[in-house]
C-alpha positions as CSV (number, residue, x, y, z in Angstrom):
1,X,-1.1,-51.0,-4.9
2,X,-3.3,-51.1,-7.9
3,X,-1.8,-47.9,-9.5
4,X,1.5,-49.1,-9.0
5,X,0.5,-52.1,-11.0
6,X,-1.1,-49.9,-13.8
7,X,2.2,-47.8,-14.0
8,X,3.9,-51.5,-13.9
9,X,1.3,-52.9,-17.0
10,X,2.1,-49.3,-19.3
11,X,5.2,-49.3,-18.8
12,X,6.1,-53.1,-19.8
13,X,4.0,-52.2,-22.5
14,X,5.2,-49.2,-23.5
15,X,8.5,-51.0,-23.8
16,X,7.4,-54.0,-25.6
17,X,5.3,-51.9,-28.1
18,X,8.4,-49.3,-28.7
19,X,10.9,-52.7,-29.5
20,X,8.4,-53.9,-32.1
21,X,7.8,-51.0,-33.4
22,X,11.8,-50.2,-34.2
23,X,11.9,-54.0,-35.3
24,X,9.5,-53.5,-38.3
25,X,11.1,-50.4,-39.4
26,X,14.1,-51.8,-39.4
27,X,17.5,-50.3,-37.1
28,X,19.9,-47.7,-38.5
29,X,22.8,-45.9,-36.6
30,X,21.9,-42.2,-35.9
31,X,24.1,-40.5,-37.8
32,X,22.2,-42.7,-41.0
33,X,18.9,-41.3,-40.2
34,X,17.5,-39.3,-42.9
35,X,14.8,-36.5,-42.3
36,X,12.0,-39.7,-42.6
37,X,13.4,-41.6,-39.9
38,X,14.2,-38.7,-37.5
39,X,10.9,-37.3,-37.1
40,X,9.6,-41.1,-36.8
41,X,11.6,-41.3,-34.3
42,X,11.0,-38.4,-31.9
43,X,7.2,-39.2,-32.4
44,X,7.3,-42.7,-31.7
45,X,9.8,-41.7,-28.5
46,X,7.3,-39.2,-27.4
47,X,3.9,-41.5,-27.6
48,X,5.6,-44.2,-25.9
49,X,6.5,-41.8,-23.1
50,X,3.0,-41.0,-22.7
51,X,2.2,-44.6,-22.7
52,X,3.9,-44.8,-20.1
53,X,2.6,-42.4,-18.2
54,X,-1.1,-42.4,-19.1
55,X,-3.1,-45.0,-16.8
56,X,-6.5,-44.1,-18.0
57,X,-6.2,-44.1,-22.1
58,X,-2.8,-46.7,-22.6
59,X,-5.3,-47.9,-25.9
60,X,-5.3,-44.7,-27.6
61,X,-1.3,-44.2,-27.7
62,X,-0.4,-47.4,-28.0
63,X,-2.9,-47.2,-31.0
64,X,-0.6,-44.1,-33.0
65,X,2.1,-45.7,-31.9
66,X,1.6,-49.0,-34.0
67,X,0.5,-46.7,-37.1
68,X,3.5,-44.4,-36.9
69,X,5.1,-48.0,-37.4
70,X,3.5,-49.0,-40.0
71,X,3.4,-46.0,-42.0
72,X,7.2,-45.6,-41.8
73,X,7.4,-49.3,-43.3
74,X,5.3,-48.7,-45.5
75,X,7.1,-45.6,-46.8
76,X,10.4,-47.7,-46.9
77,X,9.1,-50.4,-49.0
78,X,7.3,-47.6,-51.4
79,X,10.7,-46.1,-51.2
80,X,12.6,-49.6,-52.2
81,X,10.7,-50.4,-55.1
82,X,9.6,-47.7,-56.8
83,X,12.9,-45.4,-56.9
84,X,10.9,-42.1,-58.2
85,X,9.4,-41.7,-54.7
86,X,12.8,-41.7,-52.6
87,X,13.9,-37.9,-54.0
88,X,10.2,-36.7,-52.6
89,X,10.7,-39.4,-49.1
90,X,14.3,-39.3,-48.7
91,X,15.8,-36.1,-50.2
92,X,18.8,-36.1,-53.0
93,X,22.2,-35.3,-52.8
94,X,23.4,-31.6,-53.3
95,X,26.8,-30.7,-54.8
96,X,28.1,-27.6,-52.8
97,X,31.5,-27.5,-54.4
98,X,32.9,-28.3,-57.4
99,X,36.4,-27.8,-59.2
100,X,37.2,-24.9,-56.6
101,X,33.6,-23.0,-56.9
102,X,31.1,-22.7,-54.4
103,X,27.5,-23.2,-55.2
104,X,25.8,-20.6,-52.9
105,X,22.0,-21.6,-54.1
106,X,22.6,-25.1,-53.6
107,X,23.9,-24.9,-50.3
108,X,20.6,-22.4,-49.6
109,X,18.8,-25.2,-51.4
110,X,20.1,-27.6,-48.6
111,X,19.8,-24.9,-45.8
112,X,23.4,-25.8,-45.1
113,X,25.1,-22.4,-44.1
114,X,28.5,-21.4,-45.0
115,X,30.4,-21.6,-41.7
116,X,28.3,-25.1,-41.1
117,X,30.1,-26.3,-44.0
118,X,33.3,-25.3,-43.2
119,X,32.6,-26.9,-39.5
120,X,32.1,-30.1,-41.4
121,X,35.2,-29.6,-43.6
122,X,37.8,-29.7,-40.9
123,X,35.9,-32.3,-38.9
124,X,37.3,-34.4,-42.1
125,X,40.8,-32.9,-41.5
126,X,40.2,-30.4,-44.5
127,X,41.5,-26.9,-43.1
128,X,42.5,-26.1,-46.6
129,X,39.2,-25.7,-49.3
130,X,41.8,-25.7,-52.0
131,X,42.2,-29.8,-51.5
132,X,38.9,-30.6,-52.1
133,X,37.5,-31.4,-55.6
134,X,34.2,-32.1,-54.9
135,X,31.8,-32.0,-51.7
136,X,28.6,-33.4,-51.7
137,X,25.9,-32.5,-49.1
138,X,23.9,-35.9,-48.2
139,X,20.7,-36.6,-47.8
140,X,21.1,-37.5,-44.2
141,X,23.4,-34.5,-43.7
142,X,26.7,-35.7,-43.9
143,X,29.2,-34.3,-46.4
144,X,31.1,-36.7,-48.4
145,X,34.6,-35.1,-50.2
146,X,36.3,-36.2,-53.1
147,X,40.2,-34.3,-52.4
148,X,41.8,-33.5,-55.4
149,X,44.1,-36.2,-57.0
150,X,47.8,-34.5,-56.0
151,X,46.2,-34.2,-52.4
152,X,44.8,-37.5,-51.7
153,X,46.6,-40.4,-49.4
154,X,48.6,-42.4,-51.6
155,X,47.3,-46.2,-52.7
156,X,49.2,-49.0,-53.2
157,X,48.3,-49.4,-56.6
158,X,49.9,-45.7,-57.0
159,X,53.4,-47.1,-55.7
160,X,52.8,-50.2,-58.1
161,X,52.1,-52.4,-55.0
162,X,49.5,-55.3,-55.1
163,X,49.3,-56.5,-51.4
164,X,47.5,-59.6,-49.9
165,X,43.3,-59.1,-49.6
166,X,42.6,-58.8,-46.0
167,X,39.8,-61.1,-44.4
168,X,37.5,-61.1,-42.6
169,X,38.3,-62.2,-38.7
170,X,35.1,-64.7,-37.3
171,X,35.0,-64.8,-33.3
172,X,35.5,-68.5,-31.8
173,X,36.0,-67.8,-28.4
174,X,34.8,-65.2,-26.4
175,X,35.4,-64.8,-22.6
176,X,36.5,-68.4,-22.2
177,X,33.9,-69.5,-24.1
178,X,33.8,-71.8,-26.8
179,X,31.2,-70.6,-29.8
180,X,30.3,-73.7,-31.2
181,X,28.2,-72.1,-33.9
182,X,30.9,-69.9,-35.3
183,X,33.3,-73.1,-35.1
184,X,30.8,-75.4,-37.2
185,X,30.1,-72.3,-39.7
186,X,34.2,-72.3,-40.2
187,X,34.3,-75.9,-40.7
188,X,36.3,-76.8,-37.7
189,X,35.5,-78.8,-34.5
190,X,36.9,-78.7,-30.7
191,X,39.3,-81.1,-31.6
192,X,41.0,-78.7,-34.3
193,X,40.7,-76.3,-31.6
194,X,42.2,-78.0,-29.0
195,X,45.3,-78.7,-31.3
196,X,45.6,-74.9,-32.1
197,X,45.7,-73.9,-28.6
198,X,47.7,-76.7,-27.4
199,X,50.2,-75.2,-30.3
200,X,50.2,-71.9,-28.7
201,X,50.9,-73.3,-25.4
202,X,47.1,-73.0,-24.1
203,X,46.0,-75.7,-22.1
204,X,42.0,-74.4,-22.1
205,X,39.9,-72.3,-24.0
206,X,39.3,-70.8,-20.5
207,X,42.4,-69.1,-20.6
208,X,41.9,-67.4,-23.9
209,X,40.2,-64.0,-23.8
210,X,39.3,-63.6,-27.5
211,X,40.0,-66.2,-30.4
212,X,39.7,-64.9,-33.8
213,X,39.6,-67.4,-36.5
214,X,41.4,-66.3,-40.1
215,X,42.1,-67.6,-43.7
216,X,45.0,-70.0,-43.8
217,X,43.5,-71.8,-40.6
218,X,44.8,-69.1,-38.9
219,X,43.6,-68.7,-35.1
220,X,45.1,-65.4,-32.8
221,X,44.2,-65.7,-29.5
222,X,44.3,-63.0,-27.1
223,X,45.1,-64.5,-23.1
224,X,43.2,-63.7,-20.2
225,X,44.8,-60.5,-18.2
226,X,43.7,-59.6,-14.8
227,X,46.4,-56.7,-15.0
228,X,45.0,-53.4,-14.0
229,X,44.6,-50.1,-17.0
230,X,46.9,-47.6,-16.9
231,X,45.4,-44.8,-17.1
């Protein structure tokens, strides 16, 4: 019973520990992660495995743990304000084509191989090198292409179009739910609300799946449906 609680005590802690820990340096989505932040966060996984798992000496990884934290902050704030230190921390950006040429040292420079970069090409729908202008190999190893200007998707200001700036969508009720917060940060009350979905023949916010408040005092509402996927 007592070693059931230990595993119990290092592994709530492990937990805890690994949430603050990816609090303070801050969230990114994976494919963001630069060479910094990848390695931080294979060691952090790893010690807070072991925390896990080590009954006798929980101190000691729970100890790296909270400096592998705080040395990845402090490399992020170094990084933020003194910009000469995020080529050495962070990497730079590599031109790999340019105008129809191929830079062969930079992409050995970025240990980017040829048929890697032609993977990465058609993952962007680029089958044809011939369309792009200029690639760029990221620092956190994505490629970003300019296409050349007779092969990129048409713009409306290239047909002479100017159409209405889109906005942003805010969420006023979720799940039958009213958000109350959302509905006081858009300036409106229940009673506006009640009006709009008594004008779209909805008797209760109960019934309403998703409501999405836009400009113009705009509200969509999506009903409830209890009708099964197709497949």
């Amino acid at each position: 019973m007592i070693e059931l609680s230990k595993v119990v005590l290092a592994t709530l802690l492990s937990y805890a520990a690994l949430f603050i820990a990816a609090k303070v340096i801050g969230r990114k989505q994976v494919s963001q992660l630069d060479f910094l932040d990848y390695i931080t966060g294979i060691t952090i996984g790893s010690i807070a495995a072991e925390l896990a798992t080590d009954l006798e000496n929980m101190w000691k990884p729970l100890t790296a743990m909270v400096l592998y934290a705080l040395i990845t902050w402090l490399m992020s704030l170094i990084a933020m304000h003194w910009t000469q230190s995020r080529k050495l921390l962070n990497g730079s950006p590599c031109i790999v084509m340019n105008g129809g040429r191929l830079y062969r040292l930079n992409m050995k420079k970025a240990k980017l191989e040829l048929s890697e970069f032609m993977v990465m090409c058609r993952q962007q729908g680029y089958f044809d090198l011939s369309a792009i202008q200029t690639a760029v190999f990221e620092s956190n190893g994505k490629l970003s292409i300019l296409p050349v200007s007779g092969r990129r998707p048409a713009t409306p200001e290239d047909l002479g179009l100017a159409p209405r700036q889109e906005q942003v969508f805010t969420e006023v009720i979720m799940d039958g739910r009213i958000l109350d917060e959302n509905l006081r940060r858009m300036g409106r009350n229940p009673a506006w609300l009640e009006k709009q979905l008594n004008n779209q023949g909805i008797s209760s916010a109960s019934e309403v799946f998703l409501g999405l408040y836009g400009a113009e005092n705009q509200l969509i509402c999506y009903k409830m449906s209890d009708d099964p996927a197709i497949a």
